[in-house]
N, C-alpha and C positions, 0 to 999 in steps of 0.2 A: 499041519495039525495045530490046534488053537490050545496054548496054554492056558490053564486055570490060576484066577489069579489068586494067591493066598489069602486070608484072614486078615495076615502078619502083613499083607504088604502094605506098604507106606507109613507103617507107625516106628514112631522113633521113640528110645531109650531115654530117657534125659538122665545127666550123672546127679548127683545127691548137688555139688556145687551146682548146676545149670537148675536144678529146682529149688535151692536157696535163694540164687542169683534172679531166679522171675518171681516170687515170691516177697522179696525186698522191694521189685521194681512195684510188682502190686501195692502193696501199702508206701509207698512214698508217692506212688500217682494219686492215689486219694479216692479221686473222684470217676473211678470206672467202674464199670461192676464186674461183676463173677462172668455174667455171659462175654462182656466182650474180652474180658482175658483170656476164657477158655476155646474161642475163639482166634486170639491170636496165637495161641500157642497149639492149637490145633488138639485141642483133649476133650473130654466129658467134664460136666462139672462134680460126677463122682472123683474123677481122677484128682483136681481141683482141690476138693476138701479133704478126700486123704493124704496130698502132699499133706493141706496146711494143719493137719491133724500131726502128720510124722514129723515133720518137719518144722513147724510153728514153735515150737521152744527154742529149738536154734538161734533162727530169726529173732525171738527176743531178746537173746543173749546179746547178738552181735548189736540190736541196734539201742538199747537202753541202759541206764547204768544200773551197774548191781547191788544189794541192796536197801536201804532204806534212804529216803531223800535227807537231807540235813534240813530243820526247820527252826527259825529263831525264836521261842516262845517267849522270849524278855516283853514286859508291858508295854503298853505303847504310850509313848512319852510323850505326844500331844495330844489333845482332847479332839474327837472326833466335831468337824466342822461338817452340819447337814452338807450333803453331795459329795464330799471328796471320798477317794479309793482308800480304804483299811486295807485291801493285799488284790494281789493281781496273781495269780498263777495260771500257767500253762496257756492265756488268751482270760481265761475265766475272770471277770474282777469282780470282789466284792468289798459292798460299802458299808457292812458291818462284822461284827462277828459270829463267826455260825459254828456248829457243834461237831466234830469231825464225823461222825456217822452221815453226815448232810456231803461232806465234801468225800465219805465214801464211795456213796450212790451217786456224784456227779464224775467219778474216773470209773 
């Protein structure tokens, strides 16, 4: 007699840590997309975005720091020379000074 095979067969549970844990590994790879991850972990890409829907503040927690960045606003004590860097942050450099709402829409 030929068993019928489940619905349920072959799909695996993953704990709240093992969907953390692939979740981190997603954004610190950078450069793969949703298909191939959901691919390697063998899910839909609904499943995918409701982890990082439940789960995604977590994630923040663990990987940034918490509250507000500390920022030096003291004047700046050389005169800007055309070409040289006024501030560099996070890769971004810029060679003047720009209006925080500017550096909102850039994070």
């Amino acid at each position: 007699m030929k068993q019928k095979k489940s619905s349920l067969a072959g799909r695996h549970h993953f704990s709240e840590q093992e969907i953390i844990s692939a979740l981190e590994q997603f954004t610190q790879a950078g450069n793969i997309s949703v298909k191939e991850f959901t691919a390697a972990f063998q899910i839909s890409a609904a499943t995918f975005y409701n982890w990082r829907k439940r789960y995604g503040s977590q994630l923040m927690e663990t990987n940034s720091p918490g509250g507000f960045i500390e920022v030096d606003l003291s004047p700046v004590q050389q005169e800007s020379i055309p070409g040289s860097i006024f501030a560099e942050y996070r890769g971004i450099i810029f060679y003047q000074r720009v209006e925080p709402s500017y550096l909102k829409a850039l994070l």
